[in-house]
N, C-alpha and C positions, 0 to 999 in steps of 0.2 A: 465400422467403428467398433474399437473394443473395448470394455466397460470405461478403462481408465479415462479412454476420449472423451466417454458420455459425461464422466464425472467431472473432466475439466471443462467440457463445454457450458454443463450446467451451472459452475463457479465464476466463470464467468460472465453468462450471462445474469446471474444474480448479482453481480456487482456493478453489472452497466443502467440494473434496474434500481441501485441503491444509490448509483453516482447518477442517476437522469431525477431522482426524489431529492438528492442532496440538492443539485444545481436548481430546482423549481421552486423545493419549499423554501430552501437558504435564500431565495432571495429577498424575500420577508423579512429578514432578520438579519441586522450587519454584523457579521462574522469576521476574526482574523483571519488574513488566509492561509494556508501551509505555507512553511519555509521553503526554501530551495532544497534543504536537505531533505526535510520531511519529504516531499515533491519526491525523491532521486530515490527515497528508502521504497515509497507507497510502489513507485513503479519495478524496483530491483522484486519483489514481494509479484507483482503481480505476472509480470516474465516468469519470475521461479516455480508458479504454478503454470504456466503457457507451456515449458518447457520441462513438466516432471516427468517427464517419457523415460531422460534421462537422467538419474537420482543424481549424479555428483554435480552434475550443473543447475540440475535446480534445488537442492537442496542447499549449493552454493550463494547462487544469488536470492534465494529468500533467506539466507542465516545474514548476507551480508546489507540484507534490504533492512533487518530487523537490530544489527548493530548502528547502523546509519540512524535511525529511530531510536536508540536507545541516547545516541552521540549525541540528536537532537535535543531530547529530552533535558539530558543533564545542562548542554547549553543552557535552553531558555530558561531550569532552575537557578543556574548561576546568576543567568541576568535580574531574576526577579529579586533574587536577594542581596543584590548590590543598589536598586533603586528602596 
């Protein structure tokens, strides 16, 4: 493996260790859940790091994981300030 692997493997497994604390402690506490788009962005974002080997595809799908996030964003402020 060469550094870069190391470093994506380590990103990795630091987010399975922060998505295994979300699902245990969030259970305690009733949480909205992501959207579907949120959902589509969080994973476009985490391929684009799986796949930074090579930059135009992953820097593709984490720019397109973080528009999708941005789209959601503005959504739900829309909706908050029409109720």
């Amino acid at each position: 493996m060469n550094e870069s692997q190391i470093y994506i493997a380590i990103s990795i497994g630091i987010l399975a260790v922060i998505l295994v604390m979300v699902v245990f402690i969030g259970r305690k506490k009733q949480q909205a859940r992501l959207s579907k788009l949120a959902t589509l962005s969080f994973l476009l974002v985490i391929t684009g790091i799986v796949f930074g080997e090579s930059r135009f595809i992953g820097y593709s799908l984490m720019g397109s994981g973080v528009l999708l996030a941005v789209i959601d964003i503005v959504k739900k402020i829309k909706n908050t300030k029409k109720i």
